[in-house]
C-alpha positions as CSV (number, residue, x, y, z in Angstrom):
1,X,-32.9,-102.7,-45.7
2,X,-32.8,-101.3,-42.1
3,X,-30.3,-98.8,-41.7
4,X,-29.1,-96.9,-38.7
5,X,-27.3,-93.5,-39.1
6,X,-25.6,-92.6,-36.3
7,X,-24.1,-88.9,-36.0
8,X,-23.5,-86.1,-34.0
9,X,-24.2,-83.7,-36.8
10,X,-28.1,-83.5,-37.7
11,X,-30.2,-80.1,-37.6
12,X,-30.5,-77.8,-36.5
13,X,-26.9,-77.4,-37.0
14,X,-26.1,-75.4,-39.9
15,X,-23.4,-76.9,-42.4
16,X,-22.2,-79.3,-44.9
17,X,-22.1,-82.6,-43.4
18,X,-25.7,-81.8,-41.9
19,X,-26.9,-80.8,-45.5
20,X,-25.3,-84.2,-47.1
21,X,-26.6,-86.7,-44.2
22,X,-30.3,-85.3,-45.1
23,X,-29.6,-85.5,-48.5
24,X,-28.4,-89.5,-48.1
25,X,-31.1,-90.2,-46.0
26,X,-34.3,-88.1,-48.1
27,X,-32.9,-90.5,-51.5
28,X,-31.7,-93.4,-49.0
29,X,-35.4,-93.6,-47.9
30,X,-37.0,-92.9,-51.7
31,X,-34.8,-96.1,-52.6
32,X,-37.3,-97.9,-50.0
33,X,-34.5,-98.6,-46.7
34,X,-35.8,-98.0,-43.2
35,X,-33.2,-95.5,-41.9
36,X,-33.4,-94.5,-38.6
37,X,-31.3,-91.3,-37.9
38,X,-29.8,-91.3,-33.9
39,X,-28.4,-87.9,-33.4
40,X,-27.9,-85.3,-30.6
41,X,-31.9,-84.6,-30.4
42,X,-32.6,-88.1,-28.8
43,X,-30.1,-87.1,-25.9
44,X,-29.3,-85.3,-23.7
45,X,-27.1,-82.7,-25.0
46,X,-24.6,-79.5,-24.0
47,X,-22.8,-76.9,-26.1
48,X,-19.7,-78.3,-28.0
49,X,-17.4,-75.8,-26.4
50,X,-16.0,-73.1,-28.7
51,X,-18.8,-74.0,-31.0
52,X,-22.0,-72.4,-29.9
53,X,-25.3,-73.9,-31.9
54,X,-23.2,-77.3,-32.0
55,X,-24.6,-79.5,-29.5
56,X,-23.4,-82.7,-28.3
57,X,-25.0,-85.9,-26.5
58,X,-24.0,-86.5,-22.8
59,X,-22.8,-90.0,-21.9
60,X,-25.0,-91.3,-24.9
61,X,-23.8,-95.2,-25.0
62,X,-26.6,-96.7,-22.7
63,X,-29.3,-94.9,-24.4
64,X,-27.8,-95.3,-27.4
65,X,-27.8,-99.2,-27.3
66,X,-30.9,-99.6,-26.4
67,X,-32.3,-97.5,-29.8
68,X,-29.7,-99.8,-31.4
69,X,-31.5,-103.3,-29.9
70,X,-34.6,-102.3,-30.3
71,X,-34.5,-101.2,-33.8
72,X,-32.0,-104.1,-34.5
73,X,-30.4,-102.8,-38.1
74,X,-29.2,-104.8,-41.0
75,X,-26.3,-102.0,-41.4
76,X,-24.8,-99.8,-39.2
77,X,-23.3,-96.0,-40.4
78,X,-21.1,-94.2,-38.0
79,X,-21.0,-91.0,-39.4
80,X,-19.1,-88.6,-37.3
81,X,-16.8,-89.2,-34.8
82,X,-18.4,-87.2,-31.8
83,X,-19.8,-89.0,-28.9
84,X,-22.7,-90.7,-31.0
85,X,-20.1,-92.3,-33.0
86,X,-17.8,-93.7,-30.1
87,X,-20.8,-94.6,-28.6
88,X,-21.8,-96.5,-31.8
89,X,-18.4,-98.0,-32.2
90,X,-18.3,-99.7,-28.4
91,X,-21.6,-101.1,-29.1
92,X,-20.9,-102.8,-32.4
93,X,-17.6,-103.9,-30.7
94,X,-19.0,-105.2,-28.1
95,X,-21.7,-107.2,-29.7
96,X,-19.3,-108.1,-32.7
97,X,-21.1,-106.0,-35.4
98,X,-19.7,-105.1,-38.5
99,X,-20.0,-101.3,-39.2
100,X,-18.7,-98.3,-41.7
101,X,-17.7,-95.2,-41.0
102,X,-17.1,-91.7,-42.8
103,X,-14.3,-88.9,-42.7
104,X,-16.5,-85.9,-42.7
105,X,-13.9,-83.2,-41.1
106,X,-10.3,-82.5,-40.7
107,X,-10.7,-82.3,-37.2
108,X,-7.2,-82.6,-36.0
109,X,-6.9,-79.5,-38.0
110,X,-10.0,-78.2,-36.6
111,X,-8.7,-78.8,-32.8
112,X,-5.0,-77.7,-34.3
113,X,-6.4,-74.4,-34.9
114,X,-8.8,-73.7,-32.5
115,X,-6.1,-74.6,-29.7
116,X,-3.0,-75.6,-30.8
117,X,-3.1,-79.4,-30.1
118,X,-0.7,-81.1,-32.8
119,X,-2.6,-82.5,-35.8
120,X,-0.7,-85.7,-35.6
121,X,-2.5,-86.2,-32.0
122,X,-5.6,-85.8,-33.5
123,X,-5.0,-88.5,-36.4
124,X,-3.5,-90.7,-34.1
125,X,-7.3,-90.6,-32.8
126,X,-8.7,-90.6,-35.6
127,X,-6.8,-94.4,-36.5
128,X,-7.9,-95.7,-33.4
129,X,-11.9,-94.6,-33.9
130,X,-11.9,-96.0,-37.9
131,X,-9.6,-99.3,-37.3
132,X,-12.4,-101.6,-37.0
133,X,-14.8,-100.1,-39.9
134,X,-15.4,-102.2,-42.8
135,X,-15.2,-99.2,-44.6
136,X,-14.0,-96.0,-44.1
137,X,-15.9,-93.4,-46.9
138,X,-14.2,-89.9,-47.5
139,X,-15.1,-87.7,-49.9
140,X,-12.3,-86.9,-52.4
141,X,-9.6,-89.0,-53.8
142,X,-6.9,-86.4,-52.5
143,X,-8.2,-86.6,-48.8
144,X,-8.2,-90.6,-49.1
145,X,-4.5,-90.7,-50.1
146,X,-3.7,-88.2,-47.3
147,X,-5.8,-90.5,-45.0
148,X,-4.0,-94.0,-46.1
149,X,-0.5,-91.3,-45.4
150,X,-2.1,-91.3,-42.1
151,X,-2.2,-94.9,-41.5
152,X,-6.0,-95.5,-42.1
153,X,-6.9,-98.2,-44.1
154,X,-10.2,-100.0,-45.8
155,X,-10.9,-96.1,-47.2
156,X,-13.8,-96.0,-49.8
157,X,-13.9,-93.0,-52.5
158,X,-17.5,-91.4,-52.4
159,X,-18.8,-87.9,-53.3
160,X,-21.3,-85.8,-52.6
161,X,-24.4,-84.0,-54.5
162,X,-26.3,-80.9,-54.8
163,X,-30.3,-80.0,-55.7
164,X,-30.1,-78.7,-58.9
165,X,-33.7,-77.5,-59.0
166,X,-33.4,-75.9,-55.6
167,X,-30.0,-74.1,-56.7
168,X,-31.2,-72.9,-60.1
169,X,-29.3,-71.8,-63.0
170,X,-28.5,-67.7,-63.0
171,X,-27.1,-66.9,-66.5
172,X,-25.9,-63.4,-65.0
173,X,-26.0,-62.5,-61.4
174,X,-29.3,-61.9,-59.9
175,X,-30.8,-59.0,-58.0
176,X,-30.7,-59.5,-54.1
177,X,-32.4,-57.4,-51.7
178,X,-29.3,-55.6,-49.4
179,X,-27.0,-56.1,-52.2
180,X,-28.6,-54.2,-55.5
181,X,-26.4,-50.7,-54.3
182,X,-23.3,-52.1,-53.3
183,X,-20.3,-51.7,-56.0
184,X,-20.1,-54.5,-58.4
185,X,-18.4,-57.3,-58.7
186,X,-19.9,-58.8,-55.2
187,X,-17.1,-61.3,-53.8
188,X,-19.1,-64.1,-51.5
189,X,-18.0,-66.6,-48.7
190,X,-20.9,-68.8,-47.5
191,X,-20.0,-71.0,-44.5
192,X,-19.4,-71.4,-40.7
193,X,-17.5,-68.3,-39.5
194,X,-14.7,-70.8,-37.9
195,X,-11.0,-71.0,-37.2
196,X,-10.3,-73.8,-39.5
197,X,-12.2,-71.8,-42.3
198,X,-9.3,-69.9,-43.1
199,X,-11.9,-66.4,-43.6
200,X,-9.1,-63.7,-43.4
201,X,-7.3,-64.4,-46.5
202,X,-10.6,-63.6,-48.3
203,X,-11.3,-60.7,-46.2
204,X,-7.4,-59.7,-46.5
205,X,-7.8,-59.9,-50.4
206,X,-7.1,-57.4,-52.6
207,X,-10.4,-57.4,-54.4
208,X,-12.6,-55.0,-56.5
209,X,-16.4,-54.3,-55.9
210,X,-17.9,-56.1,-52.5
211,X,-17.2,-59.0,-49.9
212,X,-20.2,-60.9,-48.7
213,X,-19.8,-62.9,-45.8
214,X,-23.4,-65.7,-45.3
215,X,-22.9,-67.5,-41.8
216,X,-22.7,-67.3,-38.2
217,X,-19.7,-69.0,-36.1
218,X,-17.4,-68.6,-32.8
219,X,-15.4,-65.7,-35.0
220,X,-17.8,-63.8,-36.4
221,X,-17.7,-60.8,-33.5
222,X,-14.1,-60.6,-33.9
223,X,-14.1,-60.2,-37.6
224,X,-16.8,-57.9,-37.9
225,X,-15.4,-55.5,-35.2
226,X,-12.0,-55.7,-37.9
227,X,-13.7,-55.6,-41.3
228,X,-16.7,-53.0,-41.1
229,X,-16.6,-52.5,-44.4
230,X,-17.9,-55.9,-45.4
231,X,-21.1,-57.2,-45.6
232,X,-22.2,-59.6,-43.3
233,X,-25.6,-61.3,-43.7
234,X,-25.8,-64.6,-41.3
235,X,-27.6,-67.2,-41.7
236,X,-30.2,-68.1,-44.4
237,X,-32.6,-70.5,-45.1
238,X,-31.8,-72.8,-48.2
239,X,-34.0,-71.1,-50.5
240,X,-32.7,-67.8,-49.9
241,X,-29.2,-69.3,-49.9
242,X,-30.1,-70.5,-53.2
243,X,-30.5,-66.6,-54.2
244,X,-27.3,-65.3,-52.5
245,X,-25.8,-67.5,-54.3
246,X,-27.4,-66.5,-57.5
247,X,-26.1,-62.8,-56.8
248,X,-22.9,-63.1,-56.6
249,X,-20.4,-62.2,-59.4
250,X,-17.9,-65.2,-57.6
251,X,-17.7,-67.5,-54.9
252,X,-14.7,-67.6,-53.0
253,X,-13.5,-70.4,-51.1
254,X,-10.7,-70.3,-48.8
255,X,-10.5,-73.2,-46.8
256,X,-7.6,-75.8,-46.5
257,X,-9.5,-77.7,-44.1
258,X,-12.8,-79.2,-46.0
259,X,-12.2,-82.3,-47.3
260,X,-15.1,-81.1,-50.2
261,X,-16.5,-78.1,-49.9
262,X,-20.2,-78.6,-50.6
263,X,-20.8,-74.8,-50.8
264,X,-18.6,-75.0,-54.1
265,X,-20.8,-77.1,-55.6
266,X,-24.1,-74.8,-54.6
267,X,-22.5,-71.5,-56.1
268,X,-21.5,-73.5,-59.2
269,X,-25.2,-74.9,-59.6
270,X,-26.4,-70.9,-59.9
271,X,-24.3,-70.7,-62.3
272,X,-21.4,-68.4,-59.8
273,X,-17.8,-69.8,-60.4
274,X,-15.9,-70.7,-57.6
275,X,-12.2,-69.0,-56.8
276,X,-9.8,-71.4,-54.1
277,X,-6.5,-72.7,-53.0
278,X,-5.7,-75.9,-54.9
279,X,-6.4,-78.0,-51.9
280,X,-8.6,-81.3,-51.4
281,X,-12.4,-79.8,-52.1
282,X,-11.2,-77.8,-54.9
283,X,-9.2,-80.1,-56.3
284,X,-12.2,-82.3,-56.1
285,X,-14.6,-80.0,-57.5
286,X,-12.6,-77.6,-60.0
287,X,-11.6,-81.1,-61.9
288,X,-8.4,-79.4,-63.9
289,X,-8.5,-79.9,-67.7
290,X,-4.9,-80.1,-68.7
291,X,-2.7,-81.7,-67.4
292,X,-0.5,-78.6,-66.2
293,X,-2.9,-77.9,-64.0
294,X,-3.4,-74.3,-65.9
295,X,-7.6,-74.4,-66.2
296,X,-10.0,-76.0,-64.0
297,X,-13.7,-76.3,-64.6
298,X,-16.4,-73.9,-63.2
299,X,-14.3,-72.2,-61.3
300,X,-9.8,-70.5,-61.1
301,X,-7.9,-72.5,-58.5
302,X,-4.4,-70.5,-57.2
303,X,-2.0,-69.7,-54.2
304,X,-2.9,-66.3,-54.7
305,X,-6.6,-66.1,-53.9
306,X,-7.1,-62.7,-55.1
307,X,-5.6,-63.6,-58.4
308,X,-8.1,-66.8,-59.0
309,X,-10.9,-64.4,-57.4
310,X,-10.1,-61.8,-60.3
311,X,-9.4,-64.8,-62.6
312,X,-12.4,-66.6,-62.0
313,X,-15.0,-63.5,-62.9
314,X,-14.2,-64.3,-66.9
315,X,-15.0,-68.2,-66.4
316,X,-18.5,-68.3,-68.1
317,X,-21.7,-69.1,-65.7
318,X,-22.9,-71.8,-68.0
319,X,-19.7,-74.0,-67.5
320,X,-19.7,-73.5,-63.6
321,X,-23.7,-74.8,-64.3
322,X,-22.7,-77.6,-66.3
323,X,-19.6,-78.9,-63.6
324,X,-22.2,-78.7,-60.7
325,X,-24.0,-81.4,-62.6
326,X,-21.4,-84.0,-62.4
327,X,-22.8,-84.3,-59.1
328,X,-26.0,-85.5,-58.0
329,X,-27.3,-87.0,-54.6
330,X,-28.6,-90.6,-56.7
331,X,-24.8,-91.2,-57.5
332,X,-23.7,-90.2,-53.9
333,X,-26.3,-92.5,-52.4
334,X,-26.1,-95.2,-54.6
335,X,-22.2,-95.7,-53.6
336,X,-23.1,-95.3,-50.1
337,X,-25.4,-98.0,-50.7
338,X,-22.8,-100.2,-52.0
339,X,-20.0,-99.8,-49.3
340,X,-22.5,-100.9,-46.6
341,X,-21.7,-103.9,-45.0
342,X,-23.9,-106.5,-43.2
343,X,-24.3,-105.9,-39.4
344,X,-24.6,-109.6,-38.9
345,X,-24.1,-112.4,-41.2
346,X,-27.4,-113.4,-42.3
347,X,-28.9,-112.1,-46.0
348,X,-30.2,-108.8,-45.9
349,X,-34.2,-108.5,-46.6
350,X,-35.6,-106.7,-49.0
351,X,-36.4,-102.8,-49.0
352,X,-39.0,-101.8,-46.1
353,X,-40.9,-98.5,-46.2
354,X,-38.5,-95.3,-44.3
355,X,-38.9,-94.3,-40.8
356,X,-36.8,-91.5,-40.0
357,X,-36.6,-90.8,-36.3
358,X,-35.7,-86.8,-35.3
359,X,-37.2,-86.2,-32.3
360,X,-36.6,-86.7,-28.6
361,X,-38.6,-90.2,-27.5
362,X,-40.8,-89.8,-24.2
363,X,-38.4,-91.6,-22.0
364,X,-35.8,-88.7,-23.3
């Protein structure tokens, strides 16, 4: 099958719906599909503003149909709903092409925080870019009931995966260069360094031993100039992520705004559990054991974060190993295989070998 991705998140951006579009497209390609991947590198682009190192295509639509044509798909994937994906929804519109679509990021919440522009503006938006999808993925069942609240409709329930053998298994936390003197237990947030991430009520925890902060972002200066006495690394290839993650006594996640939380899953793989608000990603990934909500699984979920933070140091490695697990990129790709829809209505050939297109063509 010939599948185009369109998105206006692909490296060298740095963050979780990056990490699972390469994931979907890596297994979408070892399933045999031609995926062709149009994102910001093809364009002409300029800095998203507030956002330095997320760029963003200029007046893309032209360009962008003529990729489209010329590669003619049998299914079309708007991933993100940046430029690329308007772009991509006018030109299946206008030619009368079914497409899907995928709720990545709560960015009414996003735009909420970062300037003050009601959230209900933003979903308003947000109806009008996912109306005509066939399909409308998201990524936990708690952010797909909030969505149909929101008047969005055709919503598909998909999940995401990690790399077990990249993120290996730490039965007790590992030694880390930079980290080996610090006081013990090592507290660690991994993740953009945003408004939306909600950082300062795990650098305002009352917390033994060391906070870690891995990641770069528009509020980094400002949080470093307040909290000197954390340790702030940046960013890290994947491999060394891998052995942050490894060397850490928790992981601490306190975002309301991810609708997953792909870091979670990360930390958990190496064995680290996971302390967080019981919102959508954690509620997602901690599944809760009883039904009164007073265990999860790999991982403490609470209102007070410094109480599931504390909590969360006496859930055993092994079982944050063994949640991790429930998650694999085959399942994720293999539903995302299943809510595609045909572009056109004509039977869909058979698998063809993958061509995945990253790089600027000569015309630019």
């Amino acid at each position: 099958m010939k599948i185009a991705l369109v998105t206006d998140a692909w490296a060298p951006q740095v963050n979780g719906v990056v990490t699972t579009l390469v994931e979907l497209v890596r297994h979408l390609g070892a399933g045999g599909h031609e995926v062709r991947v149009l994102q910001p590198g093809l364009f002409r682009t300029r800095p998203c503003p507030g956002y330095p190192g997320i760029d963003l295509a200029i007046a893309p639509k032209r360009r962008l149909a003529q990729m489209l044509d010329e590669f003619r798909p049998d299914a079309i994937h708007l991933a993100t709903e940046g430029p690329l994906g308007w772009a991509g929804r006018a030109y299946c519109l206008e030619r009368r092409l079914a497409f899907t679509t995928a709720f990545h990021t709560k960015f009414p919440e996003i735009l909420h925080a970062a300037t003050r522009v009601p959230v209900s503006w933003g979903y308003a938006l947000m109806r009008l870019f996912h109306r005509p999808s066939a399909g409308v993925m998201g990524p936990t069942r708690s952010v797909l009931a909030m969505l149909e609240r929101r008047g969005l409709r055709n919503l598909r329930a998909w999940t995401h995966g990690v790399d077990t053998g990249l993120f290996a298994y730490a039965d007790r936390p590992r030694d880390y260069e930079g980290l080996t003197d610090l006081p013990r237990p090592v507290s660690l947030f991994v993740g953009r360094v945003s408004y939306e991430k909600n950082i300062g009520a795990f650098l305002e925890a009352d917390l033994p031993g060391t906070k870690v902060v891995c990641g770069v972002g528009p509020v980094e200066a400002s949080l470093k100039a307040r909290y000197p006495q954390v340790h702030w690394i940046g960013l890290l290839a994947r491999p060394e992520l891998a052995r942050l993650y490894a060397a850490a006594d928790v992981f601490v996640f306190p975002s309301h705004a991810d609708t997953f939380g792909l870091v979670m899953v990360e930390a958990m793989a190496c064995g680290t559990p996971v302390a967080a608000f019981p919102v959508d990603g954690p509620l997602e990934v901690l599944e809760r054991k009883l039904d009164d909500g007073s265990r999860s699984l790999g991982g403490v979920m609470d209102l007070d974060l410094a109480r599931a933070a504390r909590r969360a140091l006496d859930v055993p490695r092994s079982e944050a190993r063994h949640r991790a697990g429930d998650f694999s990129w085959e399942h994720a790709t293999q539903l995302f295989e299943s809510f595609l829809v045909p572009a056109r209505p004509h039977a869909w050939p058979a698998g063809a070998t993958v061509e995945i297109v990253t790089q600027p063509s000569s015309s630019g």
